[in-house]
N, C-alpha and C positions, 0 to 999 in steps of 0.2 A: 411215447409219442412226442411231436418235436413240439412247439409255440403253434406252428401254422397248421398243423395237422388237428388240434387240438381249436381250434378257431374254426377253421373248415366244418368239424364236426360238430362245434355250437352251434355256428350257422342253420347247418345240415337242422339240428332238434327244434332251432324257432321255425323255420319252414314247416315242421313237421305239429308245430303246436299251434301254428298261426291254422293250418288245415283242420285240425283237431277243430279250434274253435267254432270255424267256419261252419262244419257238418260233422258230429261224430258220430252218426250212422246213415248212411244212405243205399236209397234203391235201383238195380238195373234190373233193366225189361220192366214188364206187366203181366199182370195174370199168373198162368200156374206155372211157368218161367221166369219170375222173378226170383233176383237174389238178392238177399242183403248182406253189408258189407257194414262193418265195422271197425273203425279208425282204432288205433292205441290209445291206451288210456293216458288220459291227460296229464296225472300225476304221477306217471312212471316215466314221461315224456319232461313233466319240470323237475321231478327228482334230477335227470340227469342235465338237464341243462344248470343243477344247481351245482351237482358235482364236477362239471368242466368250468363253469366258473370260476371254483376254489382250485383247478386244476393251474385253467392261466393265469389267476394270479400268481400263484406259488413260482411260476416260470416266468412269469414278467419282468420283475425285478430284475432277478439275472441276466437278462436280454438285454438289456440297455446297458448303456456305456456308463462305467460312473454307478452303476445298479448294484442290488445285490446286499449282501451282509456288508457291514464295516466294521472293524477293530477299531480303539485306541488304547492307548496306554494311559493310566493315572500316576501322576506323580508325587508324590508325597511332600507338602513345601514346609520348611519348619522356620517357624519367626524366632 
C-alpha cells in the first residue's frame, strides 16, 4: 500500500471507532420487527489503527526529502 492509501485507511478506522464509541449496539423498528445491529468490536477496530500507525511511520521517513536511513563513515584519527 502507498503513504496515502495507508492514511485514507486510518482515517477510514477513526471514523469507524469514533461510531463504535458513539453506539455499539443499536435498534431498528419496534416490536416483533425489530432488529438489532451491532457495531465491530472496539479493539479489533484500535488493534488496527495501532498497526497502520506503525505502518506510516515506517513509510514516513522515506517520504520526505532528506528522509530516510543515513550512512556515515568513521575515520580513524591517530595523534
Amino acid at each position: 500500500m502507498t503513504l496515502q492509501e495507508l492514511k485514507d485507511r486510518r482515517t477510514a478506522y477513526l471514523a469507524a471507532e469514533r461510531r463504535i464509541l458513539e453506539s455499539q449496539e443499536y435498534r431498528v423498528g419496534e416490536g416483533g420487527t425489530a432488529r438489532t445491529n451491532r457495531r465491530a468490536e472496539l479493539a479489533e477496530v484500535r488493534a488496527a489503527i495501532t498497526e497502520l500507525d506503525a505502518q506510516i511511520a515506517a513509510l514516513e521517513p522515506a517520504a520526505t526529502p532528506g528522509g530516510g536511513r543515513r550512512s556515515f563513515a568513521v575515520v580513524p584519527y591517530r595523534l
